[in-house]
Every structure is written in C-alpha cells, then in structure tokens.
C-alpha positions in Angstrom: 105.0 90.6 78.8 102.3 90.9 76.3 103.7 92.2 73.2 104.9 88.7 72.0 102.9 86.3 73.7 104.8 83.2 71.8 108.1 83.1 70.4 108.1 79.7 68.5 104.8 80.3 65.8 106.8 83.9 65.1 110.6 82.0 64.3 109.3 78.9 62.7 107.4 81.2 60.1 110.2 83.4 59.8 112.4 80.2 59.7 110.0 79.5 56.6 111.2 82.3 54.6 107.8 84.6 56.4 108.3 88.1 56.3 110.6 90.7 55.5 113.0 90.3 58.0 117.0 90.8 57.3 119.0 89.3 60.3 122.0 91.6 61.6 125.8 90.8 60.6 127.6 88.2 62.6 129.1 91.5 64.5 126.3 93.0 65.6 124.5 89.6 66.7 127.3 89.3 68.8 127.0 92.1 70.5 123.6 91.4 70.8 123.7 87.8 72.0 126.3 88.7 74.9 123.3 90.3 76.8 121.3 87.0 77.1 120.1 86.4 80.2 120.4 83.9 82.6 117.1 83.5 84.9 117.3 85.4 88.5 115.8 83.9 91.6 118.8 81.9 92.7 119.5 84.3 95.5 117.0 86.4 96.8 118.3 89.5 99.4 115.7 89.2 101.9 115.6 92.4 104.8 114.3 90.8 107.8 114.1 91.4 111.5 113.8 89.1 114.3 113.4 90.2 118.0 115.5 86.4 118.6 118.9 88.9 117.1 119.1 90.7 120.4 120.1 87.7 122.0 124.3 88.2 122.6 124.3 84.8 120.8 125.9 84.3 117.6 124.1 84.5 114.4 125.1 81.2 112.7 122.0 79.2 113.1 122.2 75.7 114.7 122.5 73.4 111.3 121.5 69.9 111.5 124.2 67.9 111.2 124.0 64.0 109.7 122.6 62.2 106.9 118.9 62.5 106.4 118.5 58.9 108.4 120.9 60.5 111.2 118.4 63.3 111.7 115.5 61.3 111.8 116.8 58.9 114.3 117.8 61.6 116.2 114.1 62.9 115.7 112.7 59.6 116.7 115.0 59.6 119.6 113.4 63.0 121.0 109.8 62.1 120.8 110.6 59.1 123.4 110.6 61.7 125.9 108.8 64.3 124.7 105.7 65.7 126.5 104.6 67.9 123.6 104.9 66.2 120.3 103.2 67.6 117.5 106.3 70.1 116.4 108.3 67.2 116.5 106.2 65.0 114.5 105.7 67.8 112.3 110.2 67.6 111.6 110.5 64.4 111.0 107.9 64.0 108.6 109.8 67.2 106.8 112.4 65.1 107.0 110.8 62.0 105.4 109.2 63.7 102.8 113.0 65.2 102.1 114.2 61.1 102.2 111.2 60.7 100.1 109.5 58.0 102.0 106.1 59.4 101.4 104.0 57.0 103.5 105.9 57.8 106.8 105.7 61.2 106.1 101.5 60.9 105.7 101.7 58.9 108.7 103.8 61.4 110.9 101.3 64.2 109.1 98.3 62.8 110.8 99.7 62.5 113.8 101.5 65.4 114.3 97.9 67.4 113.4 96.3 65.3 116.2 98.9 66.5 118.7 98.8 70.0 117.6 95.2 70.7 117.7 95.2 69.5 121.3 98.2 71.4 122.0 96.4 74.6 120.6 93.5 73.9 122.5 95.6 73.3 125.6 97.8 76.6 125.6 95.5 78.9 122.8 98.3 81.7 123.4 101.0 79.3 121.5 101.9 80.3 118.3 104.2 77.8 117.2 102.3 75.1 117.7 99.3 77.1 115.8 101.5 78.5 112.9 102.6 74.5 112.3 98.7 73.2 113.0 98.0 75.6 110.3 100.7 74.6 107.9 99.9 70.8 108.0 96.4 71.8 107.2 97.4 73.2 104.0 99.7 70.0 103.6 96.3 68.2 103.9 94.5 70.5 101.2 92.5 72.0 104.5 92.8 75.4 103.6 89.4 76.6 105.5 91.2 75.5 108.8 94.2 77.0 108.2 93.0 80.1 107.8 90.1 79.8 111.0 92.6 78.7 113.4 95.7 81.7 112.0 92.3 84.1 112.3 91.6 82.9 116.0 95.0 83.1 117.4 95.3 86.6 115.4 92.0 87.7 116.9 93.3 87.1 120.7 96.3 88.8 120.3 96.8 91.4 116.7 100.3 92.1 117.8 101.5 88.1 116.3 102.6 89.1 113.1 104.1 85.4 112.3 100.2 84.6 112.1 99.5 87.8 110.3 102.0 86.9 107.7 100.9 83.2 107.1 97.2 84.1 106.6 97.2 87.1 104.4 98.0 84.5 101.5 94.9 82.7 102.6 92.7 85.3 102.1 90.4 86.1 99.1 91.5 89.3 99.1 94.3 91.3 100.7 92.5 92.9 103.8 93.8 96.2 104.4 92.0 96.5 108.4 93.1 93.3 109.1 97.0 94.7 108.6 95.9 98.2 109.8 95.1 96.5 113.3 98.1 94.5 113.8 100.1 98.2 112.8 98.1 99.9 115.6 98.1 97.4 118.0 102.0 96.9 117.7 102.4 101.0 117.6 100.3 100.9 120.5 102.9 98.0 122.7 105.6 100.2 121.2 104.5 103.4 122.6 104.1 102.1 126.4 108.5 100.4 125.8 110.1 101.8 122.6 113.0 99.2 123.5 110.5 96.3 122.8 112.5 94.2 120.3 109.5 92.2 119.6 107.2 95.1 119.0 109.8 97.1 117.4 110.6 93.3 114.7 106.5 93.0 114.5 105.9 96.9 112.9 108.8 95.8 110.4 107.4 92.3 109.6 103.7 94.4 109.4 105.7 96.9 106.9 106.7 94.1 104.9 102.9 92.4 105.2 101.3 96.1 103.6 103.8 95.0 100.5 101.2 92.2 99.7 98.9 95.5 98.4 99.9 95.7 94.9 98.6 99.3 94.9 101.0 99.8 97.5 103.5 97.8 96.3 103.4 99.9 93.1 103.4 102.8 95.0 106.5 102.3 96.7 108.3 101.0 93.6 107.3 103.9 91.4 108.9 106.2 94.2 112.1 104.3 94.6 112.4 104.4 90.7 111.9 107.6 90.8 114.4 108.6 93.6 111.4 109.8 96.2 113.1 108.2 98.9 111.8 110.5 101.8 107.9 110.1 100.8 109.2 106.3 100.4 110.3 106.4 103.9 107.3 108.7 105.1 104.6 105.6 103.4 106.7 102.9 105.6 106.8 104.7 108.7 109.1 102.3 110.7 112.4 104.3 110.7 111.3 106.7 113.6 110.4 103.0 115.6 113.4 101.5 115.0 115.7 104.6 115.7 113.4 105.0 118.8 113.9 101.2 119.8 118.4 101.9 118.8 118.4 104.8 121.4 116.9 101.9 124.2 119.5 99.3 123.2 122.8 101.9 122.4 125.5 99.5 123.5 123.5 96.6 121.3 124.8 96.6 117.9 122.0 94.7 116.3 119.5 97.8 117.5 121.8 100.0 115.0 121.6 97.3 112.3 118.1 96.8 112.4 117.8 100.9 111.3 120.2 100.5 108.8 118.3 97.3 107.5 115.2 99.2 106.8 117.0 101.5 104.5 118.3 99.2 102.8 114.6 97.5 102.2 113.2 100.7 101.2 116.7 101.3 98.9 115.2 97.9 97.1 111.9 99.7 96.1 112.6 100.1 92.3 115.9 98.4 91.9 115.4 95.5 89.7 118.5 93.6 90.1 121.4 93.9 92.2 123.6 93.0 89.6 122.1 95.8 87.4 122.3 98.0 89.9 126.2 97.2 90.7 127.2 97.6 87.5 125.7 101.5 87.1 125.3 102.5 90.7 122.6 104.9 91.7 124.2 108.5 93.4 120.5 109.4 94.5 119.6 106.1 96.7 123.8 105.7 97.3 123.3 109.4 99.4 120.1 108.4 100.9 121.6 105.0 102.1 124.1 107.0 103.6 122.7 106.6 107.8 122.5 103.1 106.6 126.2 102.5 105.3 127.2 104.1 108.9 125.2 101.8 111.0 126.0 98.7 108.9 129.7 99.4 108.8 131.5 96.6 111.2 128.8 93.6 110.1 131.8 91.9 108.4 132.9 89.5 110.9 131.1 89.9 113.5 129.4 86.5 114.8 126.0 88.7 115.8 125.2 89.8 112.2 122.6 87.8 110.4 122.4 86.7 106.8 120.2 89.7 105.6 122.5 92.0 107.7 125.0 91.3 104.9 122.9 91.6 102.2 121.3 95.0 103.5 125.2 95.9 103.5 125.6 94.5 99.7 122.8 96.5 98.4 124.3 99.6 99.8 128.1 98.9 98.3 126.1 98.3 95.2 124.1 101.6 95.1 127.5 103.0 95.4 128.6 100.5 92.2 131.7 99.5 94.9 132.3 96.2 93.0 135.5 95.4 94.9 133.5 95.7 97.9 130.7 94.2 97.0 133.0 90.8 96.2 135.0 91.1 99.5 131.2 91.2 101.2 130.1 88.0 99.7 133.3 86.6 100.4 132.7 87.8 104.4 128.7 86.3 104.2 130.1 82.9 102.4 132.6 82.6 105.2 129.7 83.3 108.6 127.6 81.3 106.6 129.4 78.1 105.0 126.2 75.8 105.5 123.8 78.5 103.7 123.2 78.1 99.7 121.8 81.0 99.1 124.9 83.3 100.4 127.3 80.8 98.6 125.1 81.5 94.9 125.3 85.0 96.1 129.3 85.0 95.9 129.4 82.9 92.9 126.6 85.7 91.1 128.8 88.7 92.4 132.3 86.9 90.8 130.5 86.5 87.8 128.1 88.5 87.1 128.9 91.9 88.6 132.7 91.5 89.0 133.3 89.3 85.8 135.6 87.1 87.4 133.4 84.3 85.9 137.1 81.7 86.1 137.0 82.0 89.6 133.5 81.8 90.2 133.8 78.6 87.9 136.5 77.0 90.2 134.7 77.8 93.5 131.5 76.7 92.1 132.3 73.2 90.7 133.5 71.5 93.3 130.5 72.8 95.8 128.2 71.6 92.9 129.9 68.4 93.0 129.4 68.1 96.7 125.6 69.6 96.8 124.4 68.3 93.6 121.3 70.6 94.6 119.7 71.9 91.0 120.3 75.7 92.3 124.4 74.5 91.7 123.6 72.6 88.5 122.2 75.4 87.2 124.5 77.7 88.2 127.4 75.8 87.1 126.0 75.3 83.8 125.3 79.3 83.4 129.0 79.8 84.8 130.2 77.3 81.6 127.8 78.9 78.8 129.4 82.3 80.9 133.1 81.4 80.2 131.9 79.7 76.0 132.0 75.8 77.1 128.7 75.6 75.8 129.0 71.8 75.3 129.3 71.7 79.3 126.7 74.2 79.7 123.7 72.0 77.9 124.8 69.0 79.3 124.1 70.2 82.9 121.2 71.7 81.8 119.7 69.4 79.6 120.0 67.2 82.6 117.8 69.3 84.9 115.5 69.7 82.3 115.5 66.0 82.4 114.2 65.8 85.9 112.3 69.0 85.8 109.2 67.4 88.0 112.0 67.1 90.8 113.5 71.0 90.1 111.8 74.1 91.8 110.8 77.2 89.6 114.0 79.3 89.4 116.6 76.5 88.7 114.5 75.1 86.0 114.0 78.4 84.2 117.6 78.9 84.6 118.7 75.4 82.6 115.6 76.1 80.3 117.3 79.8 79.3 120.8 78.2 79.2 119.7 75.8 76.9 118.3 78.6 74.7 121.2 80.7 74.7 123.2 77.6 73.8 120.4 76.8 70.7 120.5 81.1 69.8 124.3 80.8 70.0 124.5 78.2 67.5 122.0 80.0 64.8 119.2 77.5 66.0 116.5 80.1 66.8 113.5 78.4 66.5 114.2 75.5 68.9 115.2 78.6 71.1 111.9 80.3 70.6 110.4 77.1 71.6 112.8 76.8 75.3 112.4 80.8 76.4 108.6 80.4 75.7 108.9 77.1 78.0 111.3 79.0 80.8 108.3 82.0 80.9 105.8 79.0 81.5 107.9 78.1 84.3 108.3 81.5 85.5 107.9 85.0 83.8 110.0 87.8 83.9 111.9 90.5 82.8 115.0 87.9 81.9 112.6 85.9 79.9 111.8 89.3 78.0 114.7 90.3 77.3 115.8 86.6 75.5 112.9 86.8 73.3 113.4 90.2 72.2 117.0 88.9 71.4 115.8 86.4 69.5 113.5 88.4 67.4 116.1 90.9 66.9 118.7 88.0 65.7 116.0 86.7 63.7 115.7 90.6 62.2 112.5 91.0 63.6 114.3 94.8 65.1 110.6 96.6 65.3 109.2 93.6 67.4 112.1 93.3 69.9 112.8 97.3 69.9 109.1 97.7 71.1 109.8 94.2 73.8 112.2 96.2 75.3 110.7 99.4 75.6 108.0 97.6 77.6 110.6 95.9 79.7 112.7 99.1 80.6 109.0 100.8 81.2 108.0 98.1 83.7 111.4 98.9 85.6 113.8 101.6 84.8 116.6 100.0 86.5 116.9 97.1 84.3 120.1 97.9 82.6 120.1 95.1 80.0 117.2 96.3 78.5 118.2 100.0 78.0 121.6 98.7 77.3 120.4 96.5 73.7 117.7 99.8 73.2 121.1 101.0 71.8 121.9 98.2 69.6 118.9 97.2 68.3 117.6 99.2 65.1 114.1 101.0 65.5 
C-alpha cells in the first residue's frame, strides 16, 4: 500500500476540524462499515505432495499424545536406547522450548548439533539428519553453515528437493540454475520410471520452489487473474508427470488425487481469498477445474486423503461458489482431522464467513477456544463476537492478545489488532482506529489492512483518498471482492 502510508496523522487532523471533509450519513457508514475486514492467515490451503501418501496407510498423522512433560519423558525415555541421537535431541529441545524451559532447550541444542554433524558425516546420503543439522544452525544464528552443508548434500544428489526447499531462503538471491537442475535431474529419474512417487512429489515440490521467483510468481498470478489457465498450466509443466505417474499407480487413488491437486494449485494463481472467491464463484477456472473436481470426488471420508487433499477439493467447490458444499467439506476435513487447528479455523471461517452461519460458528468455536486457548482461537472467537455485534466480548479477547503480543505470532495479532479497530470505527472513535490498523500493517500488511483504512478515511469523509486506496487494492488483485464491492459505495 502506498497511497496512505499512515492513517493516524491523517484522522487526528481531520479530528481537528482539518480539511473539507463531510462524513457519510449514519446509513451509508453502515453499509460501509459492514465490509471491515478481519486479518487472513489463520488458515492457509496449502497443495502439497508427498511420495510418504502412496503408502495404503491412513492419512491421520500420528499425534503426540500427553502433556508437554509426558512427551518429553517419553523423549528422554528413547534416547536411553538410541544409537542415533541427534533427531531426537533435536524433539525434545522443540519440546522444551514449547514448555519454555529455555536452558534445557540450549543445552539439548548443542548436543543434538554435536550428534548430527557426526551423523552427516557418517551417512552423507541422509537427509534428515542434514535438513535438522541445518535447522539448528539457524537456531544458533549459524546461517553460513546452514546453507554449506543444505548446498553439499544438494550437490551429491539435485533430485532432494526437501534440501532444495530449505536453502533457497538462504540464498542472496533466488538462483534460477540451481532450481533449473534439481527440475532436470528429477525429469531425468522420471523418465527412466514414470511411476516414481518420489520423483513424480519432487517435480511438484520443485514447481512450488520456481514460485520463490517473484517474476514468475507474478507471471502465474497475472495469468490466473486473467483466466489463462492453459499457458498457466503450460509455465508449470507437472500435469503431464503426474498424469504419466496416475496411469503407473491406476488402482491407487492418491495417484488420481495428486493430478487433481495440481489443478487446484494452479486454480490458486490469482484468487485472493477463498472466501472472496466463494461468495462470487469463477465459471472460467470452475470449467478448467473440471478433470480436478472428477479425480477429487470420493476424498470425503476416505482415511488415505491428506489435509491439502481436502482443501484442493474446497477450492474447487468454491470456484463453483457451491457454498453448501463447501461447509459440508470442512465439516468432512474437521472430522479426519480433529487434532489439526488449521482445518478446525477453516470450518469455523467457511460457517462464518462464506456461509454466514456466524451463530454456529460461534458455538463450535467457543468451547474449542476454551479448550485450546491457542491465540489463533482467541482471535477467532473474538472476530466471531464483533461478527455476530457483542463488541464488548470482541475487545475483551482482543485486547487481551494485544496484551501478550510478544507471546502471539503475526496473523493472530493482526487479527485482535483489526478487531480492535473495527470495534473503535464502530463506535465513532476513528482516530484511535487509525492508530490500531496502522499498528496491524506493522505487524503484517495486506490487502485486509487496506481495505480498513480506506474505510476509515471514507467514514471520516476523506471519499477521494479511500476511493483511490481501493482502486489500488482491486488493481493489485482483481479477485478481492471487498474492495470492488465498497468501489460502489464510496463517492468518487
């Protein structure tokens, strides 16, 4: 956003009697205030592929079970008999730093690192072990080893794309042959056994790696937006892999799901929000999803399908702007998936926010807030109050996390910041407003945080200044419906 850099000098001034401006009738503010926006990045729909889904095991991951202390005891219990002990050294100081008994944790650090650097230079070929000497490094602010020992293991073999995936970050720049070679060393593997599932999972990862190129990136996001989904398809280049890999595996379903997945990551290119995008639908992408919605089809319910399975599935239902579907789908996901906050925020945002049902979503959600107490609930409980006009409730929660905001990652805290705001815009309060949406975009920008401060201008009768917010908002992405939708209430 850069045509309002700060919100707060511009409403105190105006609070001041500055200006010209007229503010719009209590109607029309309204109208304009019910579009305020909550913060995404609760739940985040990520397509992925992993060669460890052709397994005829059941998709529900193996959660840890126990307190915090339980686990660690249990941790402590393994490493008694443990030959190799640098991954397990590396858990349980996860797990301290989670109790937050930090001098354990640096303790455990130290000595899992020892372990792991002669277990890497025992077995070279290990990955694990190198991926999680790597990752301590960067623990221990060694970020020049990190990235020499991901480039050695990547160097003896290209095809590892977990490596290729962990040191592209690391880089100065993104490195364009460095992807390039992992791409034709895994084409290459895939043309001597199309039905290599780890091959076949590697090209997707590596498809997903090229995304890092914000040239690219753009690329593909300007051709989803603008409905070029077979030159979309044609830039990826996995689809003919994957298909090729289905026709080795035809009794598997995974092998059809993994096709389907990619359509539905290359149905993402351009969509802003799935919400937005429920609530329209898109004909173009819904018809080009159409292989996809096929090979997806009988995912509800069964034990193989994998979290993102579901969600490649929700993003199809919402291209076709099948809201009832969509709701029984998250319904499905929350059931396979009871231990996994992300797909339970996932139900409680389709309820709400794309089906309206935001009672419902307000009964299932406080009593797994209760139980949780994580900030991702608290925030979303207090967005499901300030949702159904408790906004008493709303800024208690949310004032709370704001509270403890060194303890509350990115996405939660801009939520509770923009809550807060709506609560101080809906009470006529627009400056201290000004002051929390310019504090939620230091947190973490996007197009939410612009379209709350072109609300605010425009209910502080500021219409040119917020008209021209938006149109930069709805230019960045043309599927962000909120934006386009107040270009119709807000005077030029």
């Amino acid at each position: 956003m850069t045509t309002i850099l700060s919100l707060t000098a511009t409403l105190a001034w105006l609070a001041l009697g500055g200006g010209q401006a007229q503010a719009p009738d209590a109607e029309l503010s309204q109208k304009i205030l019910a579009h305020w926006q909550p913060g995404s990045g609760l739940f985040q729909l990520n397509i992925a592929i992993d060669a460890s889904e052709m397994s005829d095991q059941p998709a529900l991951p193996a959660a840890e079970s126990g307190t915090l202390e339980e686990q660690i005891a249990k941790v402590t219990a393994d490493l008694e008999h443990a030959e190799k002990r640098g991954l397990l050294l590396y858990k349980r100081a996860i797990l301290y730093i989670r109790a937050r008994q930090n001098r354990e944790a640096a303790l455990d650090l130290v000595d899992a690192q020892a372990a792991l650097a002669g277990e890497v230079a025992a077995d070279p070929g290990n990955t694990s072990s190198r991926s999680c000497y790597a990752q301590i490094c960067l623990v221990m602010d060694k970020k020049d080893d990190a990235r020499k020992v991901l480039q050695e293991g990547l160097d003896r073999d290209p095809t590892q794309t977990g490596l290729l995936v962990a040191l592209v970050p690391l880089l100065p720049a993104y490195d364009e042959a460095l992807v390039d070679r992992t791409d034709a060393a895994l084409r290459d593997r895939l043309s001597r056994d199309p039905g290599d599932s780890g091959g076949c999972a590697g090209l997707f990862v590596a498809a997903l790696v090229r995304m890092a190129d914000e040239k690219v990136r753009n690329d593909l996001v300007a051709l989803g937006a603008g409905d070029h989904y077979d030159e979309l398809a044609a830039q990826l280049n996995v689809l003919d892999a994957l298909r090729a890999h289905q026709a080795k595996h035809a009794d598997d379903p995974v092998a059809r799901w993994w096709v389907g997945k990619a359509y539905a990551l290359m149905g993402m290119m351009g969509v802003s929000s799935l919400i937005d995008l429920a609530r329209v639908g898109k004909p173009a992408l819904a018809e080009f999803l159409r292989p996809a919605a096929e090979a997806l089809a009988d995912v509800p319910g069964n034990p193989r399908a994998d979290v993102s399975s579901y969600g490649a599935l929700l993003v199809i239902r919402a291209a076709q702007a099948d809201i009832p579907s969509m709701v029984s789908l998250a319904q499905a996901a929350a059931q396979a998936f009871p231990d996994d906050e992300t797909v339970q925020l996932l139900r409680i945002g389709v309820l709400s926010d794309v089906a309206g049902e935001t009672d419902k979503a307000l009964e299932l959600a406080t009593p797994a807030a209760a139980k949780h107490g994580t900030p991702s609930w608290q925030a979303t409980l207090a967005w499901l109050h300030y949702r159904a006009g408790d906004r008493d409730r709303a800024a208690e929660i949310a004032q709370q996390l704001v509270k403890e905001k060194d303890k509350v990652e990115p996405a939660p805290l801009r939520r509770a910041l923009l809550v807060l705001a709506g609560v101080a815009a809906s009470r006529g309060d627009l400056t201290p407003a000004g002051r929390l949406v310019d504090d939620a975009a230091s947190v973490m920008p996007g197009p939410d945080v612009g379209i709350d401060k072109a609300i605010l201008l425009a209910l502080s009768g500021q219409y040119k200044e917020a008209h021209n917010l938006l149109v930069e908002v709805a230019m960045q992405n043309t599927m962000n419906l909120p934006s386009r939708e107040l270009l119709k209430l807000v005077p030029e």
